[in-house]
C-alpha positions as CSV (number, residue, x, y, z in Angstrom):
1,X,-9.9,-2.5,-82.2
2,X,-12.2,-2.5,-85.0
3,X,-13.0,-0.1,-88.0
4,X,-15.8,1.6,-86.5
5,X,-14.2,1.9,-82.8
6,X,-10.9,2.9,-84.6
7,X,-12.7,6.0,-86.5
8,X,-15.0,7.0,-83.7
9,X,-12.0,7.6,-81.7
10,X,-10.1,8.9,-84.5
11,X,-13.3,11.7,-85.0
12,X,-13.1,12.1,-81.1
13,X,-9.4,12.9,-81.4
14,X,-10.1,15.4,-84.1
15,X,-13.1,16.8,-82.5
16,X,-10.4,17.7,-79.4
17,X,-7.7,19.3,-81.7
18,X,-10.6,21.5,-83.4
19,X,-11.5,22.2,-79.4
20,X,-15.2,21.1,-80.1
21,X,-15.3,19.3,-77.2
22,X,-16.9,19.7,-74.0
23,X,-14.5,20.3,-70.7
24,X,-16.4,16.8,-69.8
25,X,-15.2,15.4,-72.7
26,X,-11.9,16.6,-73.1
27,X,-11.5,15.7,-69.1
28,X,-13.0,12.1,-70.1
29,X,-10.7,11.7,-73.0
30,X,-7.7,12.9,-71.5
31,X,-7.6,9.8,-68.6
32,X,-8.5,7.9,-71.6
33,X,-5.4,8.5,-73.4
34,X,-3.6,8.6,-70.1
35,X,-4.1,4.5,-69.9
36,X,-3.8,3.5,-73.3
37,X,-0.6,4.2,-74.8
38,X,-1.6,3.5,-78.4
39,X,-4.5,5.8,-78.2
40,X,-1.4,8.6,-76.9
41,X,0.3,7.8,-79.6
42,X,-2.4,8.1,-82.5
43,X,-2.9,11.8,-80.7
44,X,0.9,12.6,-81.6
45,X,0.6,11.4,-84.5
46,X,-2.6,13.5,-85.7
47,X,-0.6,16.6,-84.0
48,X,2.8,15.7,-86.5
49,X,0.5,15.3,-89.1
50,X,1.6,11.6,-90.1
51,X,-2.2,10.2,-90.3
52,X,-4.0,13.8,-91.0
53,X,-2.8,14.5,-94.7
54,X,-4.0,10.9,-95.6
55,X,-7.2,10.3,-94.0
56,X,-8.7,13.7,-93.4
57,X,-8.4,17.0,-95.5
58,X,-9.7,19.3,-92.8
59,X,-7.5,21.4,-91.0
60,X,-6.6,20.9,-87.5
61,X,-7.7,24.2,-85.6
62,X,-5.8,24.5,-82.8
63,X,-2.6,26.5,-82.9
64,X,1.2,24.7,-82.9
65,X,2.1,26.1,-79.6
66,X,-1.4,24.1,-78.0
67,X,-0.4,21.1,-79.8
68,X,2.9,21.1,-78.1
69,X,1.5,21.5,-74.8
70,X,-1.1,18.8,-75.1
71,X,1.3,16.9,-76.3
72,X,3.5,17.4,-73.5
73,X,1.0,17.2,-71.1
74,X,0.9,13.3,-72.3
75,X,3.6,12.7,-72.2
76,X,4.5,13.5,-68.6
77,X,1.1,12.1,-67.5
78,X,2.9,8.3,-68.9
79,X,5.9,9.2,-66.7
80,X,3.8,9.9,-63.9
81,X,2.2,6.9,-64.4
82,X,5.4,4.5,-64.7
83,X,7.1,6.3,-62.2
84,X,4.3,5.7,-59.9
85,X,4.1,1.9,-60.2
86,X,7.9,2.2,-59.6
87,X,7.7,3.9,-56.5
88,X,4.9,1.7,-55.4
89,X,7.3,-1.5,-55.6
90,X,10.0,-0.4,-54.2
91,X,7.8,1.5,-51.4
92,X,6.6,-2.4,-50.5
93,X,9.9,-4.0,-50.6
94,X,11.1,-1.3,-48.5
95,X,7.7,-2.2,-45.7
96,X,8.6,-5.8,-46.1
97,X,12.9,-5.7,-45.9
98,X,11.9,-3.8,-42.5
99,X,9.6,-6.4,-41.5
100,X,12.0,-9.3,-42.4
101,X,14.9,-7.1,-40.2
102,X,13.0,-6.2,-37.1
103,X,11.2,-9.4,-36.8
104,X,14.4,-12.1,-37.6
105,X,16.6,-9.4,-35.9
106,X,14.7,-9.5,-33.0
107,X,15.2,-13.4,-33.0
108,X,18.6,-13.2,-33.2
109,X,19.1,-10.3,-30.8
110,X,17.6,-12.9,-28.0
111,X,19.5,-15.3,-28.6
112,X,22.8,-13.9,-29.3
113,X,22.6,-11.6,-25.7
114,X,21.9,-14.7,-23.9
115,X,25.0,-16.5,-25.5
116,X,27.5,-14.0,-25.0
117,X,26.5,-13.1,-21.6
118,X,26.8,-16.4,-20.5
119,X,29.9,-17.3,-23.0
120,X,31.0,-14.2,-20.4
121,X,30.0,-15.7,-17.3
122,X,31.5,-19.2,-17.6
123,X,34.7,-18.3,-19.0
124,X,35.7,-15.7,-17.5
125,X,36.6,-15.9,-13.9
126,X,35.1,-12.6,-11.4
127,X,33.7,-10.9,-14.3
128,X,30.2,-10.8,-14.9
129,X,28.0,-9.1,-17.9
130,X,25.9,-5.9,-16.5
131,X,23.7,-4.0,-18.5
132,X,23.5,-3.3,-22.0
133,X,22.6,-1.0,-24.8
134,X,22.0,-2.5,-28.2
135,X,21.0,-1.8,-31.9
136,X,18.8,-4.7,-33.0
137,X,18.8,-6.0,-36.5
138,X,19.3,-8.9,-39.1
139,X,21.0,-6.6,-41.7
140,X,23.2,-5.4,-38.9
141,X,22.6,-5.5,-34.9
142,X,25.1,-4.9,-32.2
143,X,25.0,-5.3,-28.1
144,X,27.5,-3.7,-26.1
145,X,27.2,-5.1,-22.5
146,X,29.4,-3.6,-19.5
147,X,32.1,-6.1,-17.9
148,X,32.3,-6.0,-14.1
149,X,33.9,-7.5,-11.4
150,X,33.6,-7.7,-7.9
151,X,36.2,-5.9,-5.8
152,X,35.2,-6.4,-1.5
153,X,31.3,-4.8,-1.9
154,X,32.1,-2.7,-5.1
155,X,31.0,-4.0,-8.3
156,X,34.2,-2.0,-10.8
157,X,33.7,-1.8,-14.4
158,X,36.0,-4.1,-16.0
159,X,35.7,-3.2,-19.7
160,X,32.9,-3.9,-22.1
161,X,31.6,-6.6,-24.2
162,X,31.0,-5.7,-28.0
163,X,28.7,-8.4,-30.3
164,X,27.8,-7.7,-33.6
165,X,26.6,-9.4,-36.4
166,X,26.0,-8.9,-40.1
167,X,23.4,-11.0,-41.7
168,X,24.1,-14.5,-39.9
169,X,28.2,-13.5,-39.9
170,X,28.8,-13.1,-35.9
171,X,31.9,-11.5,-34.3
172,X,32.3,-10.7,-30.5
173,X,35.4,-9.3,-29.1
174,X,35.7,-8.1,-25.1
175,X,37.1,-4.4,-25.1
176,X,39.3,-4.3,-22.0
177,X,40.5,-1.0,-20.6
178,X,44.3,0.2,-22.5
179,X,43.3,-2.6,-24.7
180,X,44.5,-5.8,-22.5
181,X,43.0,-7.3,-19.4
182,X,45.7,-7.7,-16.5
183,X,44.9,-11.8,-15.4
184,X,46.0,-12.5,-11.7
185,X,43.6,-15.0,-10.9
186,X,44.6,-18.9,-12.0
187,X,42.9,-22.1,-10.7
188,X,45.2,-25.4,-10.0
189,X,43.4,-28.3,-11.5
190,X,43.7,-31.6,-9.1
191,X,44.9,-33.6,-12.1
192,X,47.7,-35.4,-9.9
193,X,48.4,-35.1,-6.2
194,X,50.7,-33.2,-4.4
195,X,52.1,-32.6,-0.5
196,X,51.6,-29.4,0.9
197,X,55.5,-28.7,0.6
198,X,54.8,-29.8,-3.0
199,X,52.5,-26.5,-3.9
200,X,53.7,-24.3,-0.8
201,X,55.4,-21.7,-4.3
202,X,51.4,-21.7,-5.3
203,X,50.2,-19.8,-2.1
204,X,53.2,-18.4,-0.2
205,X,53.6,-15.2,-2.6
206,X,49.5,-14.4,-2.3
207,X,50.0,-14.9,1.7
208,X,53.1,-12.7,2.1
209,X,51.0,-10.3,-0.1
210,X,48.2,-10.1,2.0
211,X,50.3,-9.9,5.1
212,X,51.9,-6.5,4.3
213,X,48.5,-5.0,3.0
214,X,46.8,-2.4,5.4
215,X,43.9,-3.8,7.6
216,X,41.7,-1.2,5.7
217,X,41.9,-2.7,2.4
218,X,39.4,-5.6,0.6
219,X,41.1,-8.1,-1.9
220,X,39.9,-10.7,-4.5
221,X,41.7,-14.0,-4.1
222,X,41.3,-17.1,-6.2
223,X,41.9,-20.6,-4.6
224,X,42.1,-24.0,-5.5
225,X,41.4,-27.4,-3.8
226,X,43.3,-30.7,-3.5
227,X,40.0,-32.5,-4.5
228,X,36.5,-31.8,-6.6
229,X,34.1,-30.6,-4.3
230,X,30.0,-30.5,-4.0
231,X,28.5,-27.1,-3.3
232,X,27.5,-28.1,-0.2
233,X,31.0,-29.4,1.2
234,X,32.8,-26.0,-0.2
235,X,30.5,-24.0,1.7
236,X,31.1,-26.0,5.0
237,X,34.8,-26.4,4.4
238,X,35.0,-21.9,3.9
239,X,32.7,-21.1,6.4
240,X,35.5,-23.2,9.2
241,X,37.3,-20.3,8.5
242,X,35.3,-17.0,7.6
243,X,31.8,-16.4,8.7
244,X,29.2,-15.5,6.4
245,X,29.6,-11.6,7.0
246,X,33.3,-11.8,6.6
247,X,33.4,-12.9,2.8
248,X,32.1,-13.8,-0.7
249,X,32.1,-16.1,-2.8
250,X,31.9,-14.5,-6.6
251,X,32.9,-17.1,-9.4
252,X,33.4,-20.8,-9.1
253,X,35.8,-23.1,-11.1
254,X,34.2,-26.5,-12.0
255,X,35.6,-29.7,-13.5
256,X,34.1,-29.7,-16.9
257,X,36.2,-33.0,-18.4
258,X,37.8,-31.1,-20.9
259,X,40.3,-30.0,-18.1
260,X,41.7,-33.3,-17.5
261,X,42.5,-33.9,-21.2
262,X,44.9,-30.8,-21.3
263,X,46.6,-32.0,-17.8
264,X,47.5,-35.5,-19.8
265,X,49.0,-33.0,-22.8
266,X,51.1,-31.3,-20.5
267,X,51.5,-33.1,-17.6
268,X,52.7,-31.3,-13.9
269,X,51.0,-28.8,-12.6
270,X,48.2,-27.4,-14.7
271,X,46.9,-23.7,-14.1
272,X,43.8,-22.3,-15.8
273,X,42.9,-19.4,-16.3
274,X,40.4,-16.8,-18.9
275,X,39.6,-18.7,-21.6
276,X,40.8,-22.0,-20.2
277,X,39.0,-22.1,-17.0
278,X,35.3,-22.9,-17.0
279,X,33.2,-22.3,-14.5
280,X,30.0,-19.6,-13.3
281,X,29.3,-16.8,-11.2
282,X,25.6,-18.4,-8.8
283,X,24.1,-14.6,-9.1
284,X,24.1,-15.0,-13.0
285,X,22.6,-18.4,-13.4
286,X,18.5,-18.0,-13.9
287,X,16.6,-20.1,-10.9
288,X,13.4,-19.4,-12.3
289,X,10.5,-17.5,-10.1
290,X,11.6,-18.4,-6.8
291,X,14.4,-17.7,-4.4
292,X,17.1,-19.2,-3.8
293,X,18.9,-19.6,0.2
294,X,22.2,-17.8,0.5
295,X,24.5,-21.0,1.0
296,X,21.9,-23.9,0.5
297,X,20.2,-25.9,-2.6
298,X,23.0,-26.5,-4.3
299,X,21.4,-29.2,-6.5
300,X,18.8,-25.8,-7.4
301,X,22.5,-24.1,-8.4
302,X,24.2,-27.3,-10.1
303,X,20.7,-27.7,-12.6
304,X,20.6,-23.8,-13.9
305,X,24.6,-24.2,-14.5
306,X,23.7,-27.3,-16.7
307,X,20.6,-26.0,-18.2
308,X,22.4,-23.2,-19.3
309,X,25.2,-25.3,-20.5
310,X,23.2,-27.0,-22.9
311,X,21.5,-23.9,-24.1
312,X,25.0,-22.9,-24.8
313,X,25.5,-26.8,-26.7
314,X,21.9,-26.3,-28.7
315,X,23.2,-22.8,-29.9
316,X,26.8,-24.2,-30.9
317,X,26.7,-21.5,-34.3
318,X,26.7,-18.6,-31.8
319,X,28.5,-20.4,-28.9
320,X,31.8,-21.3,-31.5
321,X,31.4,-17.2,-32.5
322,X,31.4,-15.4,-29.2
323,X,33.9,-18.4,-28.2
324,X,36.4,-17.1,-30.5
325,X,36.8,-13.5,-28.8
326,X,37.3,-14.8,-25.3
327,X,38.6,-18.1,-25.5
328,X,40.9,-17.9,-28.9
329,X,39.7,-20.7,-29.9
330,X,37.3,-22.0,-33.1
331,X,35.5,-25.3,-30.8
332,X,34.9,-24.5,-27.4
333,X,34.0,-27.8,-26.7
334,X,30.4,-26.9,-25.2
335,X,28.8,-30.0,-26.4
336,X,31.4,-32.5,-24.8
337,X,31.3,-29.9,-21.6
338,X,27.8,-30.6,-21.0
339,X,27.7,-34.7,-21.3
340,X,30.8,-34.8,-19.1
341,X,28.2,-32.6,-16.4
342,X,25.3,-34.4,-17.0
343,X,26.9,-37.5,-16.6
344,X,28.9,-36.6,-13.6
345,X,27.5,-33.6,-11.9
346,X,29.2,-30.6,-10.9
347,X,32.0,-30.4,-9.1
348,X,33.9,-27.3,-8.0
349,X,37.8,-27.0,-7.7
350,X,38.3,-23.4,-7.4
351,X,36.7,-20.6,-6.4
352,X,36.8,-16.5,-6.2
353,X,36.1,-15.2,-2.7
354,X,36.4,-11.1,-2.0
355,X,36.4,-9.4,1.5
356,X,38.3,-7.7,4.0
357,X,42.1,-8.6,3.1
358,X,42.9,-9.8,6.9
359,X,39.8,-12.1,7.2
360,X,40.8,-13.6,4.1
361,X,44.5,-14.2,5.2
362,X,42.8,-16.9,7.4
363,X,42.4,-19.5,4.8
364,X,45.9,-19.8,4.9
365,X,45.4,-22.0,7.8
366,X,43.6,-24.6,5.5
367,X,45.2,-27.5,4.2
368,X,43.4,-28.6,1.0
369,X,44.4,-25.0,-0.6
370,X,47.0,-26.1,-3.3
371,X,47.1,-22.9,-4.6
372,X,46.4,-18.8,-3.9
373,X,46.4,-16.1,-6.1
374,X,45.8,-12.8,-5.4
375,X,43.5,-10.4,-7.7
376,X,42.6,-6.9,-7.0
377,X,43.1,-4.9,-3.8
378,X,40.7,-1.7,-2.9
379,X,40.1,0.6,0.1
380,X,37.8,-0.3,2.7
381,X,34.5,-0.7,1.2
382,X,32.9,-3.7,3.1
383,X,29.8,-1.5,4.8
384,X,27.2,-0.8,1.9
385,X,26.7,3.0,1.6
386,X,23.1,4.1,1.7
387,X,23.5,4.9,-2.1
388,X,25.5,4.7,-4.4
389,X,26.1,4.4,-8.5
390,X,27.9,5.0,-11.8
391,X,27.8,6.6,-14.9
392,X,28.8,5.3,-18.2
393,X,30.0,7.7,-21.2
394,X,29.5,4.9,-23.8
C-alpha cells in the first residue's frame, strides 16, 4: 500500500471514530475492513491508541464503550468469515463422501447379493435364498436374505442369511434357527462301485422310516445314483417310478471334479453334504427372458448352472468371503469347479425330491439308488391352498 493510499484510509478510519461518516460510508467501510485483516487491525489499533498519540493529536470522539463494540463487532465478523469457509469444506466433502458411498455401495451391493445367494444355492442342498431387506453402502452395507426350503408344497423358512461388509472387508455368516442347522440330507458320490448288498445300510433306515409314517404326511428325501447322470436320463429314470404330479425335484447334486479328489484322500464310501456338496436348485438359475419346459432343455439348465459358475469364478474376492460362512473353508475351489464343468459338462449324482411320503417310498424299488436319506416330514400339504403367506418379524 502506498503513502497516500495508507493515509487516505488512515483519515477514513479517523473520520469513522469521530462518526463523521455517512451510514453509506460507514456501511461501505465496514465490509471493507471485514476482508482485509490488516485494515481491521489498523482500526484496533487507532481505538488502543498505539498509532493515534504519534501520528495525529486530535482526539478520537467517540466514547470507550462504542470503541469496544465496533471493535467487537470486527472481530466476530472475521470469525464469521473463517468459520464460514470451514463449514463450506466440510459441507462439500460431506456431498461428495455420500456420493462416493451410494454410488460404489450400490456397485458392491449388486454384486455381493448375487454371490451369496448363489454361494447359497449351490452349496447348500434344499435351501434356497428368498427375499431380502438390505442397507446399501461402501462405508458399511448389509443384506439379510431369508433361507427356505421346500417341505411337500410348503416353502418353510429355514433361517436367514446375514452379509455385511465394511469398506472392501466382507463377512457372511448363515443364521440358523437355535443357532445350528439340523443336516439329514447326504449325497453318496460314485467314486468306486458297489453291489446293492454293498450300500443296502445307505437306504434301508430312510425306507423303514418312511414305511411307518402316516399316508397323510409329505417328506424330503435325498438320493444318490450308482453313475453321473444327464438331466435328461434323471428325469426318465424318476418319472418310471412317480408321475409328474406325485413329486419334485428341488436341489440337484453334480460332479464338480473337486469331489473325486477328496474320495482318493479318504477312500470308501464318500458322503457329502452342506458345504461339501455342490450342486443347484433349476428354479434359482436365471434362463434369461424366456421359459423354460417343466422336465425338458436340459442343455438350457446345464448353461445357466455354468454361467453362473463362472460369475461366481470372475468374483473369486466375494466368492472366497461368503465361502467362508457356509463352507468353512478360505478357497472354495470355484475357479477349478468351473473348468472341470466346462470341460466335461454337467452331470448329476444326487438329487432332492419332496412329495407325498408313500409315493416316494416307491423309489425303493430302483436299483441304481446307492443311497437314501430322509429330511423333513410335514402334514399333508400336497393340494395348493387358494392362498396362502408368511410374515417375517425381522
Amino acid at each position: 500500500m502506498t503513502n497516500r493510499e495508507d493515509n487516505n484510509k488512515e483519515g477514513r478510519l479517523l473520520a469513522y471514530l469521530r462518526g463523521e461518516l455517512t451510514e453509506e460510508e460507514k456501511k461501505r467501510l465496514q465490509e471493507e475492513l471485514a476482508d482485509d485483516e490488516e485494515y481491521a487491525q489498523k482500526l484496533e489499533r487507532l481505538l488502543l491508541g498505539e498509532e493515534n498519540e504519534e501520528k495525529s493529536s486530535e482526539p478520537i470522539g467517540l466514547p470507550e464503550e462504542k470503541q469496544r463494540k465496533i471493535l467487537r463487532r470486527g472481530k466476530w465478523r472475521m470469525r464469521f468469515g473463517n468459520s464460514a469457509f470451514t463449514l463450506g469444506i466440510a459441507f462439500a466433502a460431506g456431498v461428495l463422501i455420500f456420493f462416493i458411498n451410494g454410488w460404489f455401495g450400490r456397485a458392491m451391493y449388486d454384486d455381493l447379493y448375487r454371490v451369496t445367494r448363489s454361494m447359497v444355492n449351490f452349496t447348500q442342498p434344499g435351501i434356497t435364498a428368498g427375499s431380502s431387506g438390505s442397507q446399501i453402502g461402501l462405508l458399511y452395507g448389509n443384506i439379510q436374505m431369508e433361507l427356505r426350503e421346500q417341505v411337500g408344497k410348503e416353502n418353510q423358512n429355514a433361517g436367514r442369511m446375514e452379509s455385511t461388509n465394511l469398506l472392501w472387508l466382507i463377512h457372511a455368516q448363515p443364521k440358523w434357527p437355535n443357532g445350528i442347522r439340523d443336516v439329514k440330507l447326504f449325497f453318496r458320490y460314485p467314486n468306486e462301485a458297489a453291489t446293492s448288498e454293498e450300500t443296502k445300510f445307505r437306504r434301508d433306515p430312510a425306507w423303514k422310516a418312511m414305511e411307518k409314517l402316516p399316508e397323510g404326511t409329505v417328506s424330503q428325501l435325498a438320493i444318490s445314483f450308482d453313475r453321473r447322470l444327464t438331466y435328461e436320463e434323471y428325469q426318465q429314470l424318476i418319472l418310471s417310478h412317480l408321475p409328474d404330479y406325485e413329486h419334485e425335484t428341488v436341489w440337484f447334486a453334480v460332479d464338480t471334479g473337486e469331489e473325486i479328489k477328496q474320495a482318493d484322500e479318504e477312500r470308501g464310501d464318500l458322503l457329502l453334504s452342506a458345504g461339501k456338496v455342490w450342486g443347484f436348485s433349476e428354479r434359482s438359475l436365471d434362463y434369461g427372458g424366456a421359459s423354460i419346459q417343466v422336465n425338458g432343455e436340459g442343455d438350457r439348465r446345464a448353461a445357466a448352472y455354468v454361467s453362473e459358475m463362472k460369475y461366481l469364478a470372475d468374483q473369486e474376492r466375494l466368492s472366497r468371503a461368503v465361502g467362508r460362512g457356509l463352507m468353512w473353508t478360505n478357497d472354495p475351489k470355484i475357479q477349478d469347479r468351473y473348468q472341470y464343468l466346462q470341460k466335461n459338462g454337467v452331470r448329476i449324482y444326487g438329487a432332492i425330491v419332496t412329495g407325498p411320503t408313500k409315493e416316494l417310498l416307491k423309489l425303493r424299488e430302483e436299483p441304481s439308488i446307492t443311497a437314501a436319506f430322509l429330511g423333513k416330514v410335514d402334514w399333508w400339504n400336497w393340494e395348493r391352498p387358494s392362498a396362502s403367506g408368511s410374515q417375517n418379524s425381522w
